[in-house]
N, CA, C and O atoms as CSV, one atom per row, in Angstrom:
chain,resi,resn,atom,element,x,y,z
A,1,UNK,N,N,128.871,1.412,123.196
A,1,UNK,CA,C,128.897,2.856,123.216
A,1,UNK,C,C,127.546,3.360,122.715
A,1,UNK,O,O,126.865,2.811,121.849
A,2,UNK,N,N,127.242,4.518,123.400
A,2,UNK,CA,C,125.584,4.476,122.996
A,2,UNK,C,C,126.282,5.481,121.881
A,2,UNK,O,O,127.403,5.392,121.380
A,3,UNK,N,N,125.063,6.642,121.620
A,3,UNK,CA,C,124.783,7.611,120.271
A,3,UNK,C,C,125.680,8.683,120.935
A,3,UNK,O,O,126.704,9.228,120.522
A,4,UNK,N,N,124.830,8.851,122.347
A,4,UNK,CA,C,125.365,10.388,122.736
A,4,UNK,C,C,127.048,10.186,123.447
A,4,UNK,O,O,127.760,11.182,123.319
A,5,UNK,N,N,127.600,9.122,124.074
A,5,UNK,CA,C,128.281,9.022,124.106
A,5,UNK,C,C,129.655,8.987,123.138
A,5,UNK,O,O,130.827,9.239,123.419
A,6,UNK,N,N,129.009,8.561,121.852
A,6,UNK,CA,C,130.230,8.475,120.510
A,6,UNK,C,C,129.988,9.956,120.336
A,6,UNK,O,O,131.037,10.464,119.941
A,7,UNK,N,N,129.046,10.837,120.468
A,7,UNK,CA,C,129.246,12.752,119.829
A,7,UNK,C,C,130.017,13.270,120.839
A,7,UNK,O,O,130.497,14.388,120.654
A,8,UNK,N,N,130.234,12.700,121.857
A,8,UNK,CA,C,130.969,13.413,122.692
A,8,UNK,C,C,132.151,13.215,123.099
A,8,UNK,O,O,132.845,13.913,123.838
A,9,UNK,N,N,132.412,12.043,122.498
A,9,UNK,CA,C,133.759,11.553,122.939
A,9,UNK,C,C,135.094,12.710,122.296
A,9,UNK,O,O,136.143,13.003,122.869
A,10,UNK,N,N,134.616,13.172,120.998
A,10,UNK,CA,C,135.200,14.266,120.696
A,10,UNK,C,C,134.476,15.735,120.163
A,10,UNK,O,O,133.504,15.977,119.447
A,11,UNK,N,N,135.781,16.842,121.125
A,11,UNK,CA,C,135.032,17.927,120.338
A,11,UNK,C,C,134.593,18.260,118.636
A,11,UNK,O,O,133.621,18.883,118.209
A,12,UNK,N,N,135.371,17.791,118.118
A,12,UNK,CA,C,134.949,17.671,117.186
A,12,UNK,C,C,133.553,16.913,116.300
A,12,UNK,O,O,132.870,17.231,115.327
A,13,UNK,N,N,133.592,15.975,117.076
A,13,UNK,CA,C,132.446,15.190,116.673
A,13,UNK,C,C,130.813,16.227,117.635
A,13,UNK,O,O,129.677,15.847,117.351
A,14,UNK,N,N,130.937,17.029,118.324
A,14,UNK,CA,C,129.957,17.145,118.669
A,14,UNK,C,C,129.589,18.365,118.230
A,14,UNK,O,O,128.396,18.670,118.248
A,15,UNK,N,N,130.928,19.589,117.592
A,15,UNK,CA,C,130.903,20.406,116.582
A,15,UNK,C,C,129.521,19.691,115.274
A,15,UNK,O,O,128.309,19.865,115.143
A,16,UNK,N,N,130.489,18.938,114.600
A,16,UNK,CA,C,129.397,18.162,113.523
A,16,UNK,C,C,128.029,17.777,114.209
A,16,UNK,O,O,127.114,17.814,113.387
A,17,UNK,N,N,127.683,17.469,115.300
A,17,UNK,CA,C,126.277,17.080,115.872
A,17,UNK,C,C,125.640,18.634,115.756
A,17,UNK,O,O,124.639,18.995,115.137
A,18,UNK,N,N,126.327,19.214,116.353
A,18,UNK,CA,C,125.798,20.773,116.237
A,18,UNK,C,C,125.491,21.042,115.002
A,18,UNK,O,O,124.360,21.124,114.522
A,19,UNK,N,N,126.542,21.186,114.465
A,19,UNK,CA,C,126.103,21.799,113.125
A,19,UNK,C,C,125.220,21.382,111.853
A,19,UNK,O,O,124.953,22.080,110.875
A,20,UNK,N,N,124.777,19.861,112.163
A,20,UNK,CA,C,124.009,19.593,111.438
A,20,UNK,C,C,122.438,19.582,112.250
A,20,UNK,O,O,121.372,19.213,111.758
A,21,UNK,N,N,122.728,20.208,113.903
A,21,UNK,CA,C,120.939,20.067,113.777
A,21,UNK,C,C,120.879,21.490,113.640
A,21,UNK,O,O,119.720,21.791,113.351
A,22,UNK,N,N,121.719,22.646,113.730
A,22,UNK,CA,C,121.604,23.545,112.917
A,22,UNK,C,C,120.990,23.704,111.885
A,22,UNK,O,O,120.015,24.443,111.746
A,23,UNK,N,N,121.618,22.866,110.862
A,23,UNK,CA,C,121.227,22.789,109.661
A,23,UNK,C,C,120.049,21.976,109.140
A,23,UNK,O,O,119.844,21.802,107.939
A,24,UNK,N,N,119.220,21.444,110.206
A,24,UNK,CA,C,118.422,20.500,110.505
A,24,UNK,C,C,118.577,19.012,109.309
A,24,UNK,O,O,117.803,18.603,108.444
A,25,UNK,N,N,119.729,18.593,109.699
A,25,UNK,CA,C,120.499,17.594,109.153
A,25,UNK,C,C,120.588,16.286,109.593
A,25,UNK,O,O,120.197,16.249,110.759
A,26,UNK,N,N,120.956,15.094,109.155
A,26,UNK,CA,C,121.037,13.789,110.529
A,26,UNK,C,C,122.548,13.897,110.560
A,26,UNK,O,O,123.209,13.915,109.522
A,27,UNK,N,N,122.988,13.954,111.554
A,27,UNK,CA,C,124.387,14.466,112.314
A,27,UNK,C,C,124.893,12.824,111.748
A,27,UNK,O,O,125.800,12.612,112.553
A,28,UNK,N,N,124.854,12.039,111.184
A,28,UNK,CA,C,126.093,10.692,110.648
A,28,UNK,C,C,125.919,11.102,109.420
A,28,UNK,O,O,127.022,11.112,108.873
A,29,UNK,N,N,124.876,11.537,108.521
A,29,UNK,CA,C,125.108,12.177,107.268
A,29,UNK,C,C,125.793,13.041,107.041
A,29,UNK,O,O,126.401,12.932,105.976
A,30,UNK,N,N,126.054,14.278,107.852
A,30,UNK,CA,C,126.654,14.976,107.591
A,30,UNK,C,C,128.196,14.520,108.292
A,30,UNK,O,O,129.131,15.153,107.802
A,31,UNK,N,N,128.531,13.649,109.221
A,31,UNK,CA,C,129.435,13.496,109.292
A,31,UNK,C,C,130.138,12.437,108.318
A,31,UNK,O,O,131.298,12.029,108.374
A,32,UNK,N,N,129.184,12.118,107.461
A,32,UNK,CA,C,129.418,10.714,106.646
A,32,UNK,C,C,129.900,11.291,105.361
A,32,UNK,O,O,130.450,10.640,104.472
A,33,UNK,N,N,129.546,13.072,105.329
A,33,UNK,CA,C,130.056,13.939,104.138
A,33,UNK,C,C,131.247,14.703,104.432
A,33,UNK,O,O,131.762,15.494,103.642
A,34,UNK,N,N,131.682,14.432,105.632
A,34,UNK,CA,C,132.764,15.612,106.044
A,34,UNK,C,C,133.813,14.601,105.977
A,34,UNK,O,O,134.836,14.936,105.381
A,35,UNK,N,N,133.753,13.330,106.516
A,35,UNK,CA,C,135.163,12.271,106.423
A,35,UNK,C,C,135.876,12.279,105.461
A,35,UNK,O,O,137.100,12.410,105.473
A,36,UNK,N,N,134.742,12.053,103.951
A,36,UNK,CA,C,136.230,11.996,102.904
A,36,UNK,C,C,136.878,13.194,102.599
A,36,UNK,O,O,137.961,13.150,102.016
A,37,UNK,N,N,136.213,14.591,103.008
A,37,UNK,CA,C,137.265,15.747,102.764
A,37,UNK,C,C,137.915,15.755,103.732
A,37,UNK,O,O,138.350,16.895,103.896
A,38,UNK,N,N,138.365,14.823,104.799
A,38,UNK,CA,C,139.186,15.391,105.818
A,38,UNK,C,C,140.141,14.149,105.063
A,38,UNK,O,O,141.356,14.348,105.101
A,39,UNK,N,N,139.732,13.065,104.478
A,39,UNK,CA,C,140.765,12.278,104.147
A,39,UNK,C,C,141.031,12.544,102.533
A,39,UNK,O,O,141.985,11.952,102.028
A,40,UNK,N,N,140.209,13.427,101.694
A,40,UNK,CA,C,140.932,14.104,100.451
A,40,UNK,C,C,142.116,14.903,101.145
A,40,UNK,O,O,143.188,14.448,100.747
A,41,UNK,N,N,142.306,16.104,102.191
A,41,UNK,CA,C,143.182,16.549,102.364
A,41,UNK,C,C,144.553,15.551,102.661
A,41,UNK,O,O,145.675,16.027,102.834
A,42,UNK,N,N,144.298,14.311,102.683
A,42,UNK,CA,C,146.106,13.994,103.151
A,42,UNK,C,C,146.568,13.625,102.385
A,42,UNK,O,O,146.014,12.890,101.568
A,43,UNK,N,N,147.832,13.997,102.328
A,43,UNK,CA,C,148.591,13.705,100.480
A,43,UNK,C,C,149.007,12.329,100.482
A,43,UNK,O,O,148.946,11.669,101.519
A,44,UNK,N,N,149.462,11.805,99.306
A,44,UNK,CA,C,148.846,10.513,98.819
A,44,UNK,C,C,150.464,10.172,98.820
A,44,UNK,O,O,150.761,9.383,97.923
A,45,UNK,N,N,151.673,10.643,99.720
A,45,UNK,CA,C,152.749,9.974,99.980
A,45,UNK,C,C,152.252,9.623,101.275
A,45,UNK,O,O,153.024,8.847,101.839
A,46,UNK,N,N,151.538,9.829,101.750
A,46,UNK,CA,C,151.281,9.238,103.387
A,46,UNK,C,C,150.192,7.891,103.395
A,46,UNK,O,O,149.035,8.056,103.010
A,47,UNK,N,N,150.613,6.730,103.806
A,47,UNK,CA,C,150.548,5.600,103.793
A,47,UNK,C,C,150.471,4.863,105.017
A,47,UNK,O,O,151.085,5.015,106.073
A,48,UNK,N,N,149.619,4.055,104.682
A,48,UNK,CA,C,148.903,3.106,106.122
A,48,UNK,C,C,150.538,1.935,106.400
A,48,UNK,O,O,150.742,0.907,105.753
A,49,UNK,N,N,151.229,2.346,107.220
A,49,UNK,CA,C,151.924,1.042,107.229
A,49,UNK,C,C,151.661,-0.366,107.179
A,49,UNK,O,O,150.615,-0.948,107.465
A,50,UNK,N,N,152.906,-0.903,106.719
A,50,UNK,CA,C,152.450,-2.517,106.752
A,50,UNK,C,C,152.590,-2.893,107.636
A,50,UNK,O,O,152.899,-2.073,108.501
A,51,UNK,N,N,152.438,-4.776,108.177
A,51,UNK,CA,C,152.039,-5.291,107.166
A,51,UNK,C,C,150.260,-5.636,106.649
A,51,UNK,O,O,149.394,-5.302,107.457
A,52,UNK,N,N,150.107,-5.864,106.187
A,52,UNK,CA,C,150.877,-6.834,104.948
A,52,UNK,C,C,151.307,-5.939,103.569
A,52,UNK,O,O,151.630,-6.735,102.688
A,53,UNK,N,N,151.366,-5.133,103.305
A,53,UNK,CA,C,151.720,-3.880,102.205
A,53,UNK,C,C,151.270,-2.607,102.639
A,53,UNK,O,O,150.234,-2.502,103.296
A,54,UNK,N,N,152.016,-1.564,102.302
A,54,UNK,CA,C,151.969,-0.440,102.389
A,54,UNK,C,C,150.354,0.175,101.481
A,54,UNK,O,O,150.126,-0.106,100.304
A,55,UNK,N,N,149.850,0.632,101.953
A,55,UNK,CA,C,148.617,0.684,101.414
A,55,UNK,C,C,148.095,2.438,101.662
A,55,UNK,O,O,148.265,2.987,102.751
A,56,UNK,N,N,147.569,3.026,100.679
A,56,UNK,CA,C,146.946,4.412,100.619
A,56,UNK,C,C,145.621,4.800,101.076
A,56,UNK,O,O,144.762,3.919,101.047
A,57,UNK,N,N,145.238,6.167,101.568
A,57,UNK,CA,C,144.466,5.559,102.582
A,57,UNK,C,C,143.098,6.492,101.570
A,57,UNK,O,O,143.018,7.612,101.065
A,58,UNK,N,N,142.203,5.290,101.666
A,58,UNK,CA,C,141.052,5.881,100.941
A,58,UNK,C,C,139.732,5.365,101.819
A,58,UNK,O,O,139.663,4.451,102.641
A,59,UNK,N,N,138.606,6.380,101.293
A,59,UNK,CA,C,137.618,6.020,101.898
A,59,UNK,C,C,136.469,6.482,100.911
A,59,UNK,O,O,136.597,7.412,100.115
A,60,UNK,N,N,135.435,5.780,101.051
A,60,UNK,CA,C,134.103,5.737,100.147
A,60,UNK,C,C,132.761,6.002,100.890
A,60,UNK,O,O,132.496,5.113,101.699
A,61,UNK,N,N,131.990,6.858,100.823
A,61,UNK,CA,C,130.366,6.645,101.923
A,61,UNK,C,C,129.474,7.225,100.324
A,61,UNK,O,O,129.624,8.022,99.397
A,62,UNK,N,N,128.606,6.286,100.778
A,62,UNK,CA,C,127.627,6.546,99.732
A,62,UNK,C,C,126.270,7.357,100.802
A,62,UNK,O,O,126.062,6.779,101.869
A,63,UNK,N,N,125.783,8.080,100.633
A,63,UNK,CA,C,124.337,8.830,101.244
A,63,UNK,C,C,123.050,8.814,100.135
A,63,UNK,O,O,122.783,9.348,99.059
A,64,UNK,N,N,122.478,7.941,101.004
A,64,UNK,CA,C,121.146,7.299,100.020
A,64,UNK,C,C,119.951,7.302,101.302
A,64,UNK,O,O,119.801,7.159,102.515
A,65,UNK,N,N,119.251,7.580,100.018
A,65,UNK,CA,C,117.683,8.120,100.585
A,65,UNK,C,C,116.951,8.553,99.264
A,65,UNK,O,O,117.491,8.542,98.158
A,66,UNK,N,N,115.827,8.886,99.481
A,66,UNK,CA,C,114.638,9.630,98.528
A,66,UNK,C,C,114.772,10.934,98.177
A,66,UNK,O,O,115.050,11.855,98.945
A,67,UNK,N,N,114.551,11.012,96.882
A,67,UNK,CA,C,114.254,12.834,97.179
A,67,UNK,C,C,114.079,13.647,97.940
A,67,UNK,O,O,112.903,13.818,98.263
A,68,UNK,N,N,114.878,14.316,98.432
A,68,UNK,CA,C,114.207,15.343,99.449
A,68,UNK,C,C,114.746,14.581,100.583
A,68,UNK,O,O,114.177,14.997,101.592
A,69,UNK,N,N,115.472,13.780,100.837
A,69,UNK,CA,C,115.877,13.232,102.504
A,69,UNK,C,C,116.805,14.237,102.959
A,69,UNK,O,O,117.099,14.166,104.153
A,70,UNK,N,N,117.277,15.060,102.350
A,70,UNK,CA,C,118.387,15.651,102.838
A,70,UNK,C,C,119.771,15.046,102.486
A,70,UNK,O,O,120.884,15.317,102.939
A,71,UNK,N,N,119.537,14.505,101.921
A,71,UNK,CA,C,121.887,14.136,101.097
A,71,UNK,C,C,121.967,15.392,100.632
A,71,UNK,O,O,122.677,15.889,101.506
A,72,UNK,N,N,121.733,16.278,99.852
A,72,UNK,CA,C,122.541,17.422,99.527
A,72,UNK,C,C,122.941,18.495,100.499
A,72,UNK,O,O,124.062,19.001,100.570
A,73,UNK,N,N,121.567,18.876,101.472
A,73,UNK,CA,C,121.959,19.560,102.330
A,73,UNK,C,C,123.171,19.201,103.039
A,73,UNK,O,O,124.131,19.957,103.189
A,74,UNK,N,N,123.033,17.322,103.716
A,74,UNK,CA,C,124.312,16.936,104.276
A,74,UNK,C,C,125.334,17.346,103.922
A,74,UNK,O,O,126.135,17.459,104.849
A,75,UNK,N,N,125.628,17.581,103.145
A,75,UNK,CA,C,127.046,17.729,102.304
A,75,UNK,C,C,127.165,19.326,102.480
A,75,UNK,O,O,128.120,19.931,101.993
């Protein structure tokens, strides 16, 4: 799958392409800041079925760069 093909596969995803060259942003940073608030919103009785255990669904992205790369704006 190339680049432009994964922004387009959903509207949504090409919303976030937009809006971060808007924001003159790198569109996976800022989508790399929008994932865990879409997965803070789901409440924490909702669970990845098993097997092998019922498991909660979390996610982690770290955004690293230099001063000034733009991680805060991303966000």
């Amino acid at each position: 799958m190339t680049e432009d093909e994964f922004w387009s596969a959903r509207p949504v995803l090409e919303h976030i392409k937009q809006f971060a060259h808007a924001r003159m942003c790198a569109p996976f940073a800022v989508l790399g800041a929008a994932l865990p608030r879409a997965v803070g919103i789901i409440p924490p009785v909702n669970c990845l079925p098993p097997p092998p255990a019922r498991s909660s669904i979390n996610l982690f992205i770290a955004l690293c760069g230099p001063s000034g790369a733009g991680k805060g704006t991303s966000e």
